[in-house]
C-alpha positions in Angstrom: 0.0 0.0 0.0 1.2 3.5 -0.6 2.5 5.1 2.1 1.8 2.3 4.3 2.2 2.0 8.2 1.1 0.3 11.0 -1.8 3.1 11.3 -3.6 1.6 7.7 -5.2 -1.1 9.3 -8.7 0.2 10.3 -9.5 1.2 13.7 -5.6 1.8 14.7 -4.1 5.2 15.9 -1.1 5.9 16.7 1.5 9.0 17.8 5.1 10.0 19.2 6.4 13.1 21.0 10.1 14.0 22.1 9.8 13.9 25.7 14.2 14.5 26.5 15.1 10.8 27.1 17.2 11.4 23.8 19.6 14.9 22.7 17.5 16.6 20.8 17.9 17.0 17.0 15.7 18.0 14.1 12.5 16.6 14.1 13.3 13.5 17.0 10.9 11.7 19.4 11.6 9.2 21.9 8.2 8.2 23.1 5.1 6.7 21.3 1.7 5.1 21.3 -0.1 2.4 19.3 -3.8 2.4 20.0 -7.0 0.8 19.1 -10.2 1.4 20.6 -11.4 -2.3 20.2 -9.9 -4.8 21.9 -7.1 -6.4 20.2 -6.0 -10.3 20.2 -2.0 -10.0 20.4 0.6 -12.4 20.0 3.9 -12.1 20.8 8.0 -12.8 20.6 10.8 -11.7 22.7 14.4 -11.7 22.8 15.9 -15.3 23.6 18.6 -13.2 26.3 18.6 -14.4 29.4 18.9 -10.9 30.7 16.0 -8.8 29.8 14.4 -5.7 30.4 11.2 -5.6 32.7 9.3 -4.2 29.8 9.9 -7.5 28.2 8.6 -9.6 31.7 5.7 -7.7 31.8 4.7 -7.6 28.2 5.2 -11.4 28.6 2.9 -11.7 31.3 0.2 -9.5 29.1 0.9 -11.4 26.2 -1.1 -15.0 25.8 -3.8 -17.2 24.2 -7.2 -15.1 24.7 -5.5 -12.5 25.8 -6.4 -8.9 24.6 -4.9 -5.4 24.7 -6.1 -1.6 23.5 -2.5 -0.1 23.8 0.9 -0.1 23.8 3.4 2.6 25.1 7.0 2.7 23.4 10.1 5.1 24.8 13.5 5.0 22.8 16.8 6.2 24.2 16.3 3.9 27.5 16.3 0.1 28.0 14.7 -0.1 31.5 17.3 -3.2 31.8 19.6 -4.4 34.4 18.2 -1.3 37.0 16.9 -3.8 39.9 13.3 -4.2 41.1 12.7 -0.2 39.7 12.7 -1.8 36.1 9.5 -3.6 37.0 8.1 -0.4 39.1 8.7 1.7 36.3 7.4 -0.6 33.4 4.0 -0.6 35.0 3.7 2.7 35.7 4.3 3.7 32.2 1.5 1.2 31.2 -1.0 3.1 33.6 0.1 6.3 32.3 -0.8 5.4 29.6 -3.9 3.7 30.5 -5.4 6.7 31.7 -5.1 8.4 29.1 -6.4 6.6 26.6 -9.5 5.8 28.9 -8.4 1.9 28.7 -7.4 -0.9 31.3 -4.0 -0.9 32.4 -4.0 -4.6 32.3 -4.5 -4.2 28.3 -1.6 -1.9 28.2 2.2 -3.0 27.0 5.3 -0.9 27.1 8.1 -1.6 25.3 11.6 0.3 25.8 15.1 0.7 23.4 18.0 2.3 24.6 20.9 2.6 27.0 21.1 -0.4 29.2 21.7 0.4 33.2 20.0 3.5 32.9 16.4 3.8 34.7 13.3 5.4 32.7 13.2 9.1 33.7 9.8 8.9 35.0 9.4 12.7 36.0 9.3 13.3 31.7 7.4 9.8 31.0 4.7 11.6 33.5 4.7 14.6 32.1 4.9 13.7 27.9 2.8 10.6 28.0 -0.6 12.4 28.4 0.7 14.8 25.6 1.0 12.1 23.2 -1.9 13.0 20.3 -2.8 9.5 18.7 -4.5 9.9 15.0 -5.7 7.3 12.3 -4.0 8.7 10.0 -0.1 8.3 7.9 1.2 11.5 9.9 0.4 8.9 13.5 2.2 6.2 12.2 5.2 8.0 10.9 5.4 9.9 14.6 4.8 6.7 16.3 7.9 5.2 13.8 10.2 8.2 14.6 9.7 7.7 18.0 10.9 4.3 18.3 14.3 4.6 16.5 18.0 4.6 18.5 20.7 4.5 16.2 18.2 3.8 13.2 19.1 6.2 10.0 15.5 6.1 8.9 11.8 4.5 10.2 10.8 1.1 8.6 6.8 1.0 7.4 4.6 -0.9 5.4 1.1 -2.2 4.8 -0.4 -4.5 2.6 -4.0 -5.4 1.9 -5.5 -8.6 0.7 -9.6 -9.8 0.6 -11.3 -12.3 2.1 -15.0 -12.5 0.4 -15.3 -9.3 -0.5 -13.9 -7.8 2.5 -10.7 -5.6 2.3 -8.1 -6.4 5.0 -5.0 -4.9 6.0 -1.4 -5.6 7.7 0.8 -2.8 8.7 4.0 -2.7 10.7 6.7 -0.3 11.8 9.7 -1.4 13.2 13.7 -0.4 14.6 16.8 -1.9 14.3 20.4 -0.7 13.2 22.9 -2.3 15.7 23.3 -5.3 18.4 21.5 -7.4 15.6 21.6 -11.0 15.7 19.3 -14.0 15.0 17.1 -15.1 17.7 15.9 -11.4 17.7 17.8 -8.4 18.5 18.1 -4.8 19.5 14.7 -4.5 17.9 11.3 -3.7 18.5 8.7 -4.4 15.5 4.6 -3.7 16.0 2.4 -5.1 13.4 -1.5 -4.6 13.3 -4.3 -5.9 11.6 -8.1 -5.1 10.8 -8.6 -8.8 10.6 -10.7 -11.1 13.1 -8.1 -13.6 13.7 -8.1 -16.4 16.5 -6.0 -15.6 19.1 -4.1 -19.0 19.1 -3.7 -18.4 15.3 -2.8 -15.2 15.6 0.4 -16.3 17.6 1.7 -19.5 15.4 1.4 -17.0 12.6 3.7 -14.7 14.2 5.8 -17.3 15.3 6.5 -18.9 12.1 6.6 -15.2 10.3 9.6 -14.5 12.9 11.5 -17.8 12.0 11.3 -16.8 8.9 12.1 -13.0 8.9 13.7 -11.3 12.0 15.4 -14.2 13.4 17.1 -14.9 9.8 19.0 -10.8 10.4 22.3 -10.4 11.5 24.1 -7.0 12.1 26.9 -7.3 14.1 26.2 -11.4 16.3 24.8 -9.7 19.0 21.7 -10.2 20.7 19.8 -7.7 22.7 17.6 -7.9 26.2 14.6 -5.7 24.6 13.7 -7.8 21.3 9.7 -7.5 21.2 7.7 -8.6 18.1 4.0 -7.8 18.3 1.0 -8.8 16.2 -2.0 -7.4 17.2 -5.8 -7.8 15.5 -9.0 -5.7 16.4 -11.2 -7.1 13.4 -12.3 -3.9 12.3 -12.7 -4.6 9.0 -15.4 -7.3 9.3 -15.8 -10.5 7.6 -15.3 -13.9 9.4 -12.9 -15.2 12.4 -9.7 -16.1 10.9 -8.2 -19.6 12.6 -6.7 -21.5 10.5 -7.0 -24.2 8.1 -8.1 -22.6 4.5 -7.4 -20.6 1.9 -8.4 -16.9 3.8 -5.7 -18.5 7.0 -3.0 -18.6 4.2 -3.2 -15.6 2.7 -3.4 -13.9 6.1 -0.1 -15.6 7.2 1.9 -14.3 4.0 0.9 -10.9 4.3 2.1 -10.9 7.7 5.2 -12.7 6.7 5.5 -10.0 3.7 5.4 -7.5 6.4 7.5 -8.6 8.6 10.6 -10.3 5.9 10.3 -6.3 4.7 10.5 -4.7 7.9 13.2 -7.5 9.2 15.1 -6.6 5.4 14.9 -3.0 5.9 16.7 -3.4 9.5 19.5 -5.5 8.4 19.7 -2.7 5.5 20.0 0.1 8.3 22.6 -1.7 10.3 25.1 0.7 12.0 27.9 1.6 9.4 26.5 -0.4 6.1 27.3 0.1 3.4 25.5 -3.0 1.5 22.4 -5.0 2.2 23.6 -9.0 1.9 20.7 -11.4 1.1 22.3 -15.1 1.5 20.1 -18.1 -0.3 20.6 -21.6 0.3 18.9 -23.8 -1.8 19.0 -27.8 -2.5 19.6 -28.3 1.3 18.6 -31.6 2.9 15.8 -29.4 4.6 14.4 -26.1 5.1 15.5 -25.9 8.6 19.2 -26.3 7.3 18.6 -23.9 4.6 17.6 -21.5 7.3 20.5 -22.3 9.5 23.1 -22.2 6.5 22.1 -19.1 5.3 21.8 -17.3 8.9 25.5 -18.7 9.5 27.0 -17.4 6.3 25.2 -13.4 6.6 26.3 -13.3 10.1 30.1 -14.2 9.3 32.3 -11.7 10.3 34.7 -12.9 7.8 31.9 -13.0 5.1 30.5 -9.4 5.9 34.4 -8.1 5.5 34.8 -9.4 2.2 32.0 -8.0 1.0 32.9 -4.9 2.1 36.1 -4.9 0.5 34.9 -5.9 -2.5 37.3 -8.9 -2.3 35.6 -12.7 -4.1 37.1 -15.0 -1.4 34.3 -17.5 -1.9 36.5 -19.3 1.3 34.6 -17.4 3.6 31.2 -18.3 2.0 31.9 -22.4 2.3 33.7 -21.7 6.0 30.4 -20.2 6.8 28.0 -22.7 5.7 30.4 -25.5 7.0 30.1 -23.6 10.3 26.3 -24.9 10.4 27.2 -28.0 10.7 24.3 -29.5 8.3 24.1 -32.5 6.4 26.2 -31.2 3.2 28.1 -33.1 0.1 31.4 -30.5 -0.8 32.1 -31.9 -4.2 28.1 -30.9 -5.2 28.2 -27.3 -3.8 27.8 -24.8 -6.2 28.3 -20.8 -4.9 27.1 -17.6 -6.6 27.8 -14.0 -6.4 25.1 -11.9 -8.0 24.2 -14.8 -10.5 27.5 -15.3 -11.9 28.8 -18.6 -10.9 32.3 -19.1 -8.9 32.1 -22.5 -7.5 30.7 -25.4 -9.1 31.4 -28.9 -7.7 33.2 -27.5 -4.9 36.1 -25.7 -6.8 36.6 -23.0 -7.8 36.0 -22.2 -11.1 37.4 -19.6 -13.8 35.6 -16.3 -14.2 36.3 -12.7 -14.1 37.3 -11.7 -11.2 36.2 -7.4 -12.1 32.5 -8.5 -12.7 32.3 -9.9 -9.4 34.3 -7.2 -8.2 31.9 -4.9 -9.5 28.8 -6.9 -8.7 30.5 -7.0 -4.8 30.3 -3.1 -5.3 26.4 -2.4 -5.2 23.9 -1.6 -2.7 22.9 -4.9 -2.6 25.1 -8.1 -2.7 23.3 -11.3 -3.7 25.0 -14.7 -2.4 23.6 -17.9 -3.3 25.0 -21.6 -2.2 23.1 -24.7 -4.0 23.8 -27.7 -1.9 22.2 -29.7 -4.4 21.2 -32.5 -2.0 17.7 -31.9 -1.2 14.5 -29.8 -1.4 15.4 -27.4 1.2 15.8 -23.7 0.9 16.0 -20.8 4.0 17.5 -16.8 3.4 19.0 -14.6 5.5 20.1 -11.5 5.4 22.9 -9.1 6.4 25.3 -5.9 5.7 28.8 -5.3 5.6 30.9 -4.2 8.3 33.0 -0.7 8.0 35.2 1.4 9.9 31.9 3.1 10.9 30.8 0.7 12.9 33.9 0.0 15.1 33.6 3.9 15.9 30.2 4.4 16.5 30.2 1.3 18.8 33.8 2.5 20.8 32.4 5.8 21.9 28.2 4.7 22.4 27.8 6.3 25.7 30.3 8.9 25.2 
């Protein structure tokens, strides 16, 4: 859709502020709302850490089969994490805050945070800015909402797409952030998608589940995982039409458009990683199975090694196989065939002659296509990465200084 964000599915508003939890700078905000005035069903994911942030606990706790929520609450600069029994104190509060003044139950509240870890949320300014948060149905509330969730993000991530069911338009939209401490298993992201669908709630969370597996958890930035990774899928069925739970034609084409939106939002991440220069998509095809595909792929686009080359422009296909042998899948060497950008450098496992400036070249885009056919199987799983730079080293030596 045109312009689309997480406020195009019907009945969703949403808006952001700068409260100070961030410097300020043109045009920032550092605290948001996602709202819906019907109940929502939610599903959920969370970072695989065992250190998280009490935003995450709680949000766990609210999160579950039959479960609903109106709202969520959202600050950037802050990660409520590793700040004691406060953490929990704090988390709650904001979800009350909130509560009141959207006229909802706290209970159906979330709060999600992104930020500095150690630090505690400056209540005195969540107080203050939270009941000045304007929430609209319009593009302008989801664009706040997505400026308001970004750290070290260069630009907000949005979509929507809309599919029918009988007659009956329904849409997907999402915003999400992401740039650094990116790694599979979720990361240093937060990603909010909503739908005007009637979905069953149990549905609801094995398509999120398998849209994740499939999307943010195939990312890799820089192999390291966060404490505040929160995926959210909420539906208010707005739109009308029947309870979607599974089991036909309507159920399928409501899981890929929430797999659309979230393989975009998870792409567009990996794109805006801290320092990139070059998005890296990695296919593995003709794997034993998909879940080696998957595994394969994640393993090669998280290689430091790999995401050097690339940056360097340099066609040391080593790095590739080193990856995928890293897996430890079921693999044949002598019938692995490797790709750079469609031109072929490996077939049988050797190298093979070709010209070394077209893939120099082809190493030198925005984007940087790897493909490894294990030609054994069925299976097939992508990842997807960026190269590391300089930057990156000295944005990440001097974060909190």
């Amino acid at each position: 859709m045109p312009n689309g964000t997480v406020t195009s599915a019907k009945g969703f508003s949403a808006g952001g502020v700068f409260a100070g939890i961030k410097t300020p700078g043109p045009d920032k905000k550092d605290l948001g709302i996602i709202y819906s005035e019907q109940p929502c069903a939610v599903a959920g994911t969370f970072s695989q850490n065992t250190i998280i942030s009490s935003t995450v606990v709680l949000d766990q706790e609210r999160v579950g089969t039959d479960k609903t929520v109106h709202a969520v609450v959202v600050n950037s600069g802050c990660a409520n994490t590793a700040v004691g029994e406060q953490g929990m104190i704090d988390a709650k509060e904001m979800t009350k805050l909130a509560a009141e003044h959207l006229g909802v139950s706290e209970e159906q509240t979330l709060v999600s945070s992104t930020g500095v870890i150690g630090v505690e949320i400056p209540m005195a300014l969540m107080r203050e800015f939270i009941p000045q948060i304007e929430v609209t149905a319009d593009t302008h509330g989801g664009n706040e909402f997505a400026k308001a969730i970004l750290t070290t993000d260069k630009r907000t991530k949005e979509i929507a797409v809309s599919f029918d069911v009988d007659g009956v338009t329904h849409t997907v939209g999402g915003v999400s952030k992401g740039s650094g401490m990116i790694h599979p298993n979720m990361a240093t992201m937060l990603a909010y998608v909503a739908t005007d669908a009637k979905v069953d709630s149990a549905f609801l969370q094995s398509t999120l589940s398998e849209a994740v597996k499939l999307s943010f958890n195939q990312i890799d930035v820089d192999g390291d995982q966060s404490t505040n990774d929160t995926v959210l899928l909420m539906a208010n069925g707005e739109a009308g039409g029947s309870e979607i739970s599974g089991g036909d034609e309507a159920s399928e084409t409501f899981a890929e458009a929430v797999r659309q939106v979230c393989e975009f939002l998870a792409i567009e991440i990996a794109r805006d990683g801290e320092g990139a220069t070059k998005l890296i998509e990695v296919t593995v095809d003709g794997a034993a199975s998909d879940d080696d595909a998957l595994l394969a792929s994640r393993s090669c686009a998280a290689s430091m090694l790999v995401k050097t080359a690339v940056y360097g422009r340099d066609p040391n296909w080593g790095r590739i196989f080193m990856a995928v042998g890293k897996a430890e899948i079921k693999l044949d060497e002598a019938k692995i065939d490797c790709y750079v950008n469609d031109i072929q450098i490996v077939a049988e496992g050797k190298g093979i002659s070709y010209n070394v400036q077209s893939v120099v070249s082809a190493l030198g885009g925005d984007e940087v296509r790897l493909r490894v056919a294990l030609n054994i199987g069925d299976g097939y799983g992508r990842a997807w990465g960026c190269d590391l730079t300089e930057e990156y080293v000295v944005f990440n030596s001097a974060y909190t200084t």
